[in-house]
N, C-alpha and C positions, 0 to 999 in steps of 0.2 A: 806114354800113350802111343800106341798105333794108330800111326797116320797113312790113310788109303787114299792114292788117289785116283779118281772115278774119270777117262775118259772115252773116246770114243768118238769116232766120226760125227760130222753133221748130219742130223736126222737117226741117229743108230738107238734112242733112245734116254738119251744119257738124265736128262733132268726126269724122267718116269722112273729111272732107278733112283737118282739123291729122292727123291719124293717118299718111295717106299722105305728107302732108309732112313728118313724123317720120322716118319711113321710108328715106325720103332722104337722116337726117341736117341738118334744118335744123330752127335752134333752134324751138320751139311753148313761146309763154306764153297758158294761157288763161283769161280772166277769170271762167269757173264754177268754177277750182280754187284759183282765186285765195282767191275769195268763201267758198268752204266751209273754206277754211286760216281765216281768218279770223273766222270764228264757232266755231271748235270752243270747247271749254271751257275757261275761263282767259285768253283772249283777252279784249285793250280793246274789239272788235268787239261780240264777243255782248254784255259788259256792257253797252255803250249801244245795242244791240238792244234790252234787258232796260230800261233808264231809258225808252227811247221807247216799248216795247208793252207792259211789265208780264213777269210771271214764266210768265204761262199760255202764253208761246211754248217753254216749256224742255217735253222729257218728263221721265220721275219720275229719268233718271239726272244730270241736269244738263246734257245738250244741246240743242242746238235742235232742234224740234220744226218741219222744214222743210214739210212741209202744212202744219200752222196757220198757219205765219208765209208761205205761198204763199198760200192763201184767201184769210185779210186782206188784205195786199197788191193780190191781184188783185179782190176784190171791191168794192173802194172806193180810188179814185184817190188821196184824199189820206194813204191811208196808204200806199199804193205808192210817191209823193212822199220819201213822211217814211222810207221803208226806204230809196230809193234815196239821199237824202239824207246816211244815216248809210253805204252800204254803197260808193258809186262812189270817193271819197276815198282811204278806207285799197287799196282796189282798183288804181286807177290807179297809185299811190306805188308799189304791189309790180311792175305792170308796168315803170315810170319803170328800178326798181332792177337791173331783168330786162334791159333794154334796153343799160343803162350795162353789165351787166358782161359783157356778150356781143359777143365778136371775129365774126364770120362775115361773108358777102356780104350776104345777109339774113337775116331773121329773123321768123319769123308773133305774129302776137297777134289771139285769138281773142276777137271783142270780141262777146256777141249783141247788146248795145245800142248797137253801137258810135254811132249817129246818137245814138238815143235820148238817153243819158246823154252828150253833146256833147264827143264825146271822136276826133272826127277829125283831131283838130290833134294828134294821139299817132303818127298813119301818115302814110305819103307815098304810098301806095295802098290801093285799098281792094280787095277781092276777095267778092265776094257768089257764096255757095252758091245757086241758087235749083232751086224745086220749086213747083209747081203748090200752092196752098191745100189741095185735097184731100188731095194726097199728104200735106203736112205734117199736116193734121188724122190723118191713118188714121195714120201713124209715131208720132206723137205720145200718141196713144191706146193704141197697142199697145208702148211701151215705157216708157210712166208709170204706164201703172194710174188713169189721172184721165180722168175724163167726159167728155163733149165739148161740153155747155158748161163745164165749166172750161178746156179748153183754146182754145175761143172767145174768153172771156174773157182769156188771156193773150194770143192773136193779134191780140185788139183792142186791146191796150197797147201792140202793135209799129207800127214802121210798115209801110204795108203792102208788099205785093211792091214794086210800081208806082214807088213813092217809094227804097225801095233801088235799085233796077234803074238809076235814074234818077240815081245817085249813086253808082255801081260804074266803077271803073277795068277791072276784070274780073270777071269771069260764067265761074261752072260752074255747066251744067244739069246737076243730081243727077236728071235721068230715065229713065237705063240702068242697065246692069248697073255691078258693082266694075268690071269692064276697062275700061269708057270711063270714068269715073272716076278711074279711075290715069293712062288715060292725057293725060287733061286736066289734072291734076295734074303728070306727069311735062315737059308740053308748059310751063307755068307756072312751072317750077321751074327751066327752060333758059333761059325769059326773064328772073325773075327774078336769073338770075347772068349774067347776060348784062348 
């Protein structure tokens, strides 16, 4: 089975393209839904969330309190280290598990760190969303509710366009409308079963 993996900056589009690949029927595993499976309450996850940051990432109902434990993170490196530390692990194992029990041609996994957390050696392609920095800052702004130096601040933990681009099997430009969109998708999804 070919395995793709779908990432791309914050805000550049990335989960509008696993959607439209959905769409089509080809399996989508992705590692933000992973992560939040993963921290819910009761999970081994949050607990050594909770060992490594203390109790003040929970809110009063026993969940994670994902702003505080984003701020942190993004505001000091070495605690970004130490989350990603505790969070890529159990993360990758659920993709690994995803992978093994899925029959198809292929198959997407939505990775946004996919460089970052050095997890290339998971795909046999890579597939990059990309959008102009602006775009990604204005999307990102307007569908998180967070500032735009915090979202600065996360774009400066990625790597940048430049260096993805530069490490992309394939490129959709996310700067038209849904119809080119689909159909760059749709053009993608011929090759990929091909």
């Amino acid at each position: 089975m070919l395995i793709i993996g779908l990432t791309g900056g914050i805000g550049s589009g990335k989960s509008t393209v696993a959607d439209l690949f959905r769409e089509l029927g080809v399996p989508v595993f992705d590692a933000d839904i992973e992560a939040r499976r993963l921290v819910e309450p009761g999970q081994a996850t949050l607990q050594h969330l909770i060992h490594e940051f203390g109790p003040q990432i929970l809110q009063p109902d026993g969940s994670l309190d994902r702003a505080k434990l984003r701020a942190l993170a993004f505001s000091y490196p070495e605690q970004r280290r130490r989350l990603e530390a505790v969070l890529h692990p159990p993360i990758r194992a659920a993709l690994q598990r995803h992978i093994t029990a899925t029959h198809a041609p292929y198959c997407i996994l939505v990775i946004p760190l996919l460089f970052e957390s050095n997890q290339r050696d998971l795909v046999n392609r890579v597939l990059v969303v990309d959008a102009p920095e602006s775009q990604q800052l204005a999307r990102t702004i307007a569908r998180s509710g967070l500032d735009r130096a915090a979202v600065e601040r996360i774009m400066a933990a990625q790597w940048t366009r430049a260096q993805r681009l530069a490490q992309a099997d394939d490129v959709i430009a996310n700067t038209g409308d849904m119809d080119d969109l689909r159909a760059h998708v749709e053009k993608l999804h011929q090759r990929y079963l091909n």
